[in-house]
C-alpha positions as CSV (number, residue, x, y, z in Angstrom):
1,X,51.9,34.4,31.5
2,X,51.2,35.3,28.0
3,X,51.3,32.3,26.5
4,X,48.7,31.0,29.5
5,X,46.3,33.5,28.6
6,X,46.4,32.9,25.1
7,X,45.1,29.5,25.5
8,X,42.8,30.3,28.3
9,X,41.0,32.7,25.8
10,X,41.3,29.6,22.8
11,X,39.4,27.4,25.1
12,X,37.1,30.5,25.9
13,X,36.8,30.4,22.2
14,X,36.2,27.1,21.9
15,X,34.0,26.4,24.6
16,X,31.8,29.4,22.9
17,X,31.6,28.2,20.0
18,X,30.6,24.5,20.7
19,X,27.8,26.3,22.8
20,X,26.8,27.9,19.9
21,X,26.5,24.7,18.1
22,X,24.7,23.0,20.5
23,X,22.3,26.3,20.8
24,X,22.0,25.6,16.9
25,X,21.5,22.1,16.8
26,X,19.0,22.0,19.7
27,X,17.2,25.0,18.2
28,X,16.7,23.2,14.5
29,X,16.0,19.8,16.7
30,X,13.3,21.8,18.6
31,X,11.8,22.9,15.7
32,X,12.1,19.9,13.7
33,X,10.3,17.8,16.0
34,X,7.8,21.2,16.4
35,X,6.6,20.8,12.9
36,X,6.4,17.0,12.9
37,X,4.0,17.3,16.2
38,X,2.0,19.8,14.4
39,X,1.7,17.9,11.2
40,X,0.4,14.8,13.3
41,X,-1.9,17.6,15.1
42,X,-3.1,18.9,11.5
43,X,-3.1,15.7,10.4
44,X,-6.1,14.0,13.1
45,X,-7.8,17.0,12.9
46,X,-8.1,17.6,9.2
47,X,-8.3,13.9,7.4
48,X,-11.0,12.8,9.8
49,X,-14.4,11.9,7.8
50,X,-17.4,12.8,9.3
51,X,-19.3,9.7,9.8
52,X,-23.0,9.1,10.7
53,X,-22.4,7.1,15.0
54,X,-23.4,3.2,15.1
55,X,-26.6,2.1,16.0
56,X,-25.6,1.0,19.8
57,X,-26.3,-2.5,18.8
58,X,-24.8,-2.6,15.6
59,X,-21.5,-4.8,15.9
60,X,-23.5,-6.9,18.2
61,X,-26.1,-7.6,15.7
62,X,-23.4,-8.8,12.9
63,X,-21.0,-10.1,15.2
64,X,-22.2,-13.6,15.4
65,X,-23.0,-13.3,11.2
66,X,-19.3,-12.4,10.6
67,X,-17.7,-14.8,12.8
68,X,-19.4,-18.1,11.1
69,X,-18.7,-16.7,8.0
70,X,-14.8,-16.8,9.2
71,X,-15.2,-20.1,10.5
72,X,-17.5,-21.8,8.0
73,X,-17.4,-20.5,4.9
74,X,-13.8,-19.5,4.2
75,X,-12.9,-23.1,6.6
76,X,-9.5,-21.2,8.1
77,X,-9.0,-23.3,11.1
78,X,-5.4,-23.1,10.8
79,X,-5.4,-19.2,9.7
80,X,-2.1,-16.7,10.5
81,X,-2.8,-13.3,10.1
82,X,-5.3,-10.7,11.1
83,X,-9.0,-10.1,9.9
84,X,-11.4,-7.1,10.7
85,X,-14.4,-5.3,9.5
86,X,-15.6,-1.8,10.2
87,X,-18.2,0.5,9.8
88,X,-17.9,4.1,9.4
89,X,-15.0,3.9,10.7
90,X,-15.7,2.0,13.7
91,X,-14.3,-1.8,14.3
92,X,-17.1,-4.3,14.6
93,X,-14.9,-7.4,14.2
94,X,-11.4,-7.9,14.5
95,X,-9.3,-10.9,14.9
96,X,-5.3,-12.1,15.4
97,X,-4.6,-15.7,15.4
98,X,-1.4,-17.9,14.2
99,X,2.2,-17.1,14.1
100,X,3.9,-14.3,12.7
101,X,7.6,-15.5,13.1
102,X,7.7,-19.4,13.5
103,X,11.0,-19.0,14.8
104,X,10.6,-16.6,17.8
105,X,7.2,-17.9,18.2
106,X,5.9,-14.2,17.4
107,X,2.1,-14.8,17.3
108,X,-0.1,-11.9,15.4
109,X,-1.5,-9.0,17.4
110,X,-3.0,-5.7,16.6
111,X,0.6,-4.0,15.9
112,X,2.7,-6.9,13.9
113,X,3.4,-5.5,10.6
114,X,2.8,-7.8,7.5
115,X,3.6,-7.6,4.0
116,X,0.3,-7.1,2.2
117,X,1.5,-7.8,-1.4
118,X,-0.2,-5.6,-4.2
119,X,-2.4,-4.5,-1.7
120,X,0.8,-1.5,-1.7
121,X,-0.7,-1.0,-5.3
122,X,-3.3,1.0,-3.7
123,X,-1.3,2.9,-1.0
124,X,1.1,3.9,-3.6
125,X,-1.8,5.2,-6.2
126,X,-3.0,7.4,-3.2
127,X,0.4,8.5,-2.7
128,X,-0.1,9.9,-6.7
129,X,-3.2,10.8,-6.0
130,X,-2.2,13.3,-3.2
131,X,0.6,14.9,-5.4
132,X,-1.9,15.5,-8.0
133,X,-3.9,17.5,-5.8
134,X,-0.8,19.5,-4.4
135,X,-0.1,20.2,-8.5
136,X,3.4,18.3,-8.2
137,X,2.2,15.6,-10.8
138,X,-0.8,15.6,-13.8
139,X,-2.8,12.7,-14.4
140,X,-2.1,12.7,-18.6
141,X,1.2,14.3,-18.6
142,X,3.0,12.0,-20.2
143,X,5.8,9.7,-17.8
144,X,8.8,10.9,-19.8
145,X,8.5,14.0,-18.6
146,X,9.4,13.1,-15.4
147,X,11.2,10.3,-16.2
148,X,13.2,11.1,-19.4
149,X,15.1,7.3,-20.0
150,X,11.7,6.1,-20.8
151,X,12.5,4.8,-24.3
152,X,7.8,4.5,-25.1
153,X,6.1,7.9,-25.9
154,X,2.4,8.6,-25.2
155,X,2.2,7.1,-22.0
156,X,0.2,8.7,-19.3
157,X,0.6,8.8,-15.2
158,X,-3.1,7.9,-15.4
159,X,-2.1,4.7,-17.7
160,X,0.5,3.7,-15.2
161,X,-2.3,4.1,-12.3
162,X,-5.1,2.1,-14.6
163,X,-2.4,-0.7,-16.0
164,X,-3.0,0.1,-19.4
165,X,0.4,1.2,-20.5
166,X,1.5,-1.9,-21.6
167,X,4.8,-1.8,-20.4
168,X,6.1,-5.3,-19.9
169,X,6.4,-7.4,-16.5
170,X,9.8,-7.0,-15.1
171,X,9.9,-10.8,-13.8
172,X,9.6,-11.7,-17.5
173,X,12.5,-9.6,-18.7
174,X,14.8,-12.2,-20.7
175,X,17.7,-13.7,-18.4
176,X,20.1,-11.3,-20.6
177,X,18.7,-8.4,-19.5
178,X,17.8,-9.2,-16.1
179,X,20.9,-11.2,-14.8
180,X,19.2,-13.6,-12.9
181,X,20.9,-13.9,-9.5
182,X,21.6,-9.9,-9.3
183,X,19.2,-7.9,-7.1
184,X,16.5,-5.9,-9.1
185,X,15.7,-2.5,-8.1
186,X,13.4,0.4,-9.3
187,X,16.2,2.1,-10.7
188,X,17.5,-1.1,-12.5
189,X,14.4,-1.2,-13.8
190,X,14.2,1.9,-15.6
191,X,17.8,1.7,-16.9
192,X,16.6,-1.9,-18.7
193,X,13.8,-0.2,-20.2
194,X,16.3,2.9,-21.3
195,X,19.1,0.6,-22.7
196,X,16.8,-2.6,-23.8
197,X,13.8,-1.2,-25.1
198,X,11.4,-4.2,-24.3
199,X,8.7,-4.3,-26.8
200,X,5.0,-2.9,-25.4
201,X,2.8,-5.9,-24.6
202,X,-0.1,-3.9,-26.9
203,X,-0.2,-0.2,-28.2
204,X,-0.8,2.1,-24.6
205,X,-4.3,2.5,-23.6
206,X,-5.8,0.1,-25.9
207,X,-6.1,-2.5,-22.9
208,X,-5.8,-3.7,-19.8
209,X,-3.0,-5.5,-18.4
210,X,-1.9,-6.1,-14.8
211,X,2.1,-5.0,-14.6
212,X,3.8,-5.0,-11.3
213,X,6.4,-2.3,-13.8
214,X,3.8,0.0,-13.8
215,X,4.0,0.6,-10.1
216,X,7.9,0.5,-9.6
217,X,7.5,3.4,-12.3
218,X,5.4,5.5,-10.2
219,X,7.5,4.8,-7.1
220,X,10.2,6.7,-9.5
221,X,8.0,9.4,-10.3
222,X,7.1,9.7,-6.6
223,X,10.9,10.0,-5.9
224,X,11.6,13.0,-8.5
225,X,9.2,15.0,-7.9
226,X,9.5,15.3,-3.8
227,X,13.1,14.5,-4.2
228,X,12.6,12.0,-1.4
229,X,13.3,8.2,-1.2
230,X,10.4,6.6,-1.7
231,X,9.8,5.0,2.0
232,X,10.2,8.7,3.3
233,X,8.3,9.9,0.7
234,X,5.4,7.9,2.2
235,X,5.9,8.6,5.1
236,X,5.1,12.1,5.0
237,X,2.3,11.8,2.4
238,X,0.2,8.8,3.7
239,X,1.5,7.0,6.8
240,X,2.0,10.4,9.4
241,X,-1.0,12.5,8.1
242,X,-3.1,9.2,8.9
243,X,-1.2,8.4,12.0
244,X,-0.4,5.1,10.7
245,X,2.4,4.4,13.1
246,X,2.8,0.1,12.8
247,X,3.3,0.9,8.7
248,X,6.3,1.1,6.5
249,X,8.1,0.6,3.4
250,X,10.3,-2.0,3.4
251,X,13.9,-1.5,3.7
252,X,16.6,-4.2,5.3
253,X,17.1,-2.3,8.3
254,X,13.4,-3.5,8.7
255,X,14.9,-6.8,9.7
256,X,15.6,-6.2,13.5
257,X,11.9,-5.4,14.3
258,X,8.9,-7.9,15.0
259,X,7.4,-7.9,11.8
260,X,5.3,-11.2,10.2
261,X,7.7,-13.2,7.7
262,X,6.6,-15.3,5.0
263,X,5.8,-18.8,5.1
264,X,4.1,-21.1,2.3
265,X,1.2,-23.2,2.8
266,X,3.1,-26.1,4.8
267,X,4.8,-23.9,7.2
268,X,8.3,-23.6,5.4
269,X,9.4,-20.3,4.9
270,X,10.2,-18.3,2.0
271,X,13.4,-17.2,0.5
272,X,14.1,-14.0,-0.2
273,X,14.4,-13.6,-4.4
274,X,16.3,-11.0,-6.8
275,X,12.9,-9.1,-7.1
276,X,12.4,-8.5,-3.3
277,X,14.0,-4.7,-3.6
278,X,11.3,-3.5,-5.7
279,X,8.8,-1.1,-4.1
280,X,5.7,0.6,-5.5
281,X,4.0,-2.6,-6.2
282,X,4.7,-4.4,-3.2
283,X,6.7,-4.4,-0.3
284,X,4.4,-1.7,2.2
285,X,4.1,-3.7,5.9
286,X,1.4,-2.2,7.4
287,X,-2.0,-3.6,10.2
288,X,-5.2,-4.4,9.5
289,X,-5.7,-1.3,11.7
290,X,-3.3,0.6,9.7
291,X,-5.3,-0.5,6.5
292,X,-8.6,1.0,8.2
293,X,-7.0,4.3,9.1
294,X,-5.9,4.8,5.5
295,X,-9.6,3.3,4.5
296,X,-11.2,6.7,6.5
297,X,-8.7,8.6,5.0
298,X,-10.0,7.9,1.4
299,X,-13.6,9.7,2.6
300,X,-11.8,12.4,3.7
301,X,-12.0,15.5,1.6
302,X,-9.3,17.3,2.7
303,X,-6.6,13.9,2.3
304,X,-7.8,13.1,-1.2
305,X,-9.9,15.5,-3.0
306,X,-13.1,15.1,-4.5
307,X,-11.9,15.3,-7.9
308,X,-9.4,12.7,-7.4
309,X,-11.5,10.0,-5.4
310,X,-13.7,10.4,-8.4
311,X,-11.2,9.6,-10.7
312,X,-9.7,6.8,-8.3
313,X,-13.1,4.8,-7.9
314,X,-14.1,4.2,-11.7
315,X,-13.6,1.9,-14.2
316,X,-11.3,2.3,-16.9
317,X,-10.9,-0.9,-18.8
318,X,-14.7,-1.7,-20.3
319,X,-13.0,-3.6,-24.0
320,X,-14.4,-6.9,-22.9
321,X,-17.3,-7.4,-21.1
322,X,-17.0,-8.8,-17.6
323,X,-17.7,-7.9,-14.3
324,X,-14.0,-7.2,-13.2
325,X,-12.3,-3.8,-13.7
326,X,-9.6,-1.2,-12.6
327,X,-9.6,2.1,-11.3
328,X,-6.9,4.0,-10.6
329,X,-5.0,1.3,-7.8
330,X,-8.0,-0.3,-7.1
331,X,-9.9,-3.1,-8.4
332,X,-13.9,-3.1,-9.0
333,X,-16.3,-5.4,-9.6
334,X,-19.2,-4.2,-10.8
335,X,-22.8,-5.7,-12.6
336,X,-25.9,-4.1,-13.9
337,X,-28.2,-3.4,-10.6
338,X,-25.3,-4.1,-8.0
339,X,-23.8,-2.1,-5.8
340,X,-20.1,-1.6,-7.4
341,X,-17.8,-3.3,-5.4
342,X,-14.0,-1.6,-5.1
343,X,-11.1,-3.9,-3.4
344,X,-7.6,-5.1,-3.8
345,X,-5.7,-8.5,-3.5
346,X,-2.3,-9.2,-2.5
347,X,-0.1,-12.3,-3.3
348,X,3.6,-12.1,-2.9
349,X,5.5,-15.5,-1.8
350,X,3.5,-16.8,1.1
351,X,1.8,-13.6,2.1
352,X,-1.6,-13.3,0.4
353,X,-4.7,-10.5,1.7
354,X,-7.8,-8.4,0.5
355,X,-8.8,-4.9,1.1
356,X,-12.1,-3.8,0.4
357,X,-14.2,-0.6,0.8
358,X,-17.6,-1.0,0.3
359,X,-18.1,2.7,-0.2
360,X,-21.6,2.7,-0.8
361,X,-22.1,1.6,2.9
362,X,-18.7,2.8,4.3
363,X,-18.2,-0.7,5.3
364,X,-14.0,-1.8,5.2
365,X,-13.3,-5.4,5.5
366,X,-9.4,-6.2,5.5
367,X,-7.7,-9.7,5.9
368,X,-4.3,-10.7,6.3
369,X,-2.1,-13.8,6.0
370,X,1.0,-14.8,6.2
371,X,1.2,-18.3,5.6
372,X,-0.1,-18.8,1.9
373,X,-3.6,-19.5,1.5
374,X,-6.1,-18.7,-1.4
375,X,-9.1,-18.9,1.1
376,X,-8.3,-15.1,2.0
377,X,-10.0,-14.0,-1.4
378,X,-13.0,-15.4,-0.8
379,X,-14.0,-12.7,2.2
380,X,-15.4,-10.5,-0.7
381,X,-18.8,-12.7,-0.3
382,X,-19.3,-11.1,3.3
383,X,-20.2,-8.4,1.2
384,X,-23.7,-9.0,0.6
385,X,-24.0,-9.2,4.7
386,X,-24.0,-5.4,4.0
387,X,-25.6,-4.9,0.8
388,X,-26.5,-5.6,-2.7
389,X,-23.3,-6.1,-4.6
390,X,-22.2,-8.7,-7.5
391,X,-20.9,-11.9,-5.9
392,X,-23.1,-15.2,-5.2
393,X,-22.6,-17.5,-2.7
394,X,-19.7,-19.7,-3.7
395,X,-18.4,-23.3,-3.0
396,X,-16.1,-24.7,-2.3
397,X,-14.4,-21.5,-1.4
398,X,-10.9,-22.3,-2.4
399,X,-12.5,-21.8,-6.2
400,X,-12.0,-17.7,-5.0
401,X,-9.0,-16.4,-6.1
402,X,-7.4,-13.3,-7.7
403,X,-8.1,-11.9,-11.3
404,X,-4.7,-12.2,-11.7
405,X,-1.3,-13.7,-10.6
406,X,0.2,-11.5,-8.8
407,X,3.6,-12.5,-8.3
């Protein structure tokens, strides 16, 4: 009898206290998914621009304008991808067309991720941007002081943002330091430049040079100082707040959802490389509608402060004359009585695209490919449909191309 009501009261006990784990667990679920709801709540309410309504006729009037510029002037008859233009924050063209995944026969709509390349360069210098503002990084600390392997002093956050540290490309490390054949990765990276000590392209901040490094670096910094993986890192600072639901940072377990591979310019597609891993500089999937939500974000003075949109839509590279420069993650093309003109290109393996906000006259255009093509570029010349800004009419278009390579 005893020993029977010894065990009953064990399985009392036991029974109490998974009930007081599930309690627990359902309690810290409850208010998990509690603070995510209200961050999404904050999140529509806060980062929303005010913007002046369209003209009821607007998108009707430029509708026809926009669509023989597609079809005429950048010729992409055979086009795979996505393509839209808004203003103040409203869509007054959008189109999907082609094939995403060749193999499934996956065609493009409104939600099919695709890689958009360096256009990531600009998503991730937000993502800086926003930490400055919450005091978590400084523009012109230097980077040792978050990341303390770095074997160069003097260099800035801000020269990271601008490309002027002159940090060397990690594609051209030499074959001994990179081991061709072995996956490269941010953290790789940044042991090579401990251990190695590649010599600086040019003394920091002397001039401009377009590094893919420079972005993989502040992926790191990212990383230390919210103590987050990058990808979840973000997530929380750009993709939720802006409800950008169909955008990500890519990680292999990416590979069971319908997103848009890569194809080249005959329909083969691409193979994945050692330098796939790396994030900062690349490797953000996101929508053309994604792209836009981010694009409103940017006006929003409680997502990026004044301060720092000031600092992000500027030139900083003015040793050579020219028309082309860089802000901080954002390219600008700008010429004596023009309208200055702030975009960014993407080209990695087959997938090439432009962003471009035409602040000025909060107009966004945004196009997307995934089969390679250098006609893509060439939608910066819609631009003057809108306003005064530095381009000519061009042909043929396939002269249109990045500053830079960008792989």
């Amino acid at each position: 009898m005893k020993k029977r009501k010894k065990a009953t009261g064990k399985r009392a006990l036991g029974l109490l206290f998974i009930l007081i784990i599930g309690t627990v667990g359902a309690y810290y679920t409850f208010q998990q998914t509690k603070q995510i709801k209200r961050r999404k709540a904050e999140a529509a309410i806060s980062f929303t621009p005010n913007f002046n309504p369209l003209p009821a006729d607007f998108a009707r009037r430029h509708r026809d304008s926009i669509e023989a510029f597609f079809n005429d002037r950048l010729q992409l008859k055979s086009f795979h991808g996505m393509f839209l233009v808004a203003k103040n924050g409203e869509i007054i063209y959008e189109r999907y067309q082609g094939l995403a995944n060749e193999k499934t026969d996956l065609r493009f709509n409104a939600e099919t991720p695709v890689h958009v390349a360096s256009i990531s360069k600009t998503i991730t210098a937000i993502a800086v941007l926003r930490l400055v503002d919450q005091h978590k990084i400084q523009l012109d600390k230097d980077i040792r002081d978050y990341l303390p392997q770095i074997p160069y002093k003097g260099i800035t956050v801000r020269m990271l943002l601008n490309h002027r540290s002159g940090i060397p490309y990690y594609g051209y490390f030499p074959k001994e330091i990179s081991q061709p054949g072995k996956p490269l990765t941010n953290k790789r990276i940044l042991r090579i430049l401990k251990h190695y000590h590649p010599k600086l392209y040019f003394p920091s901040n002397t001039q401009f040079a377009y590094c893919n490094t420079n972005y993989a670096l502040l992926a790191l910094i990212v990383e230390k100082v919210t103590k987050k993986h990058f990808p979840k890192a973000m997530e929380e600072l750009v993709f939720e707040p802006l409800n950008m639901k169909h955008t990500f940072v890519y990680e292999p377990v990416h590979d069971q959802e319908p997103l848009a591979l890569s194809y080249n310019s005959k329909g083969v597609l691409q193979e994945v490389t050692e330098l796939d891993l790396v994030y900062g500089d690349k490797n953000v999937y996101t929508t053309a509608r994604d792209l836009l939500r981010l694009d409103k974000g940017t006006y929003s003075h409680t997502f990026l402060s004044k301060r720092m949109k000031a600092e992000m839509f500027k030139g900083y590279s003015y040793e050579r004359p020219g028309k082309a420069n860089y802000g901080l993650g954002i390219r600008i093309r700008e010429e004596s009585g023009k309208t200055p003109f702030f975009f960014h290109t993407g080209w990695w393996h087959g997938n090439t695209g432009c962003y471009a906000s035409m602040r000025s006259d909060t107009v966004c255009m945004i196009i997307l490919s995934n089969h390679y093509t250098r006609r893509v570029f060439g939608i910066n010349r819609l631009s003057l449909a809108f306003g005064n800004y530095p381009f000519a009419p061009l042909d043929p278009m396939e002269k249109e191309g990045p500053d830079e390579k960008e792989e």
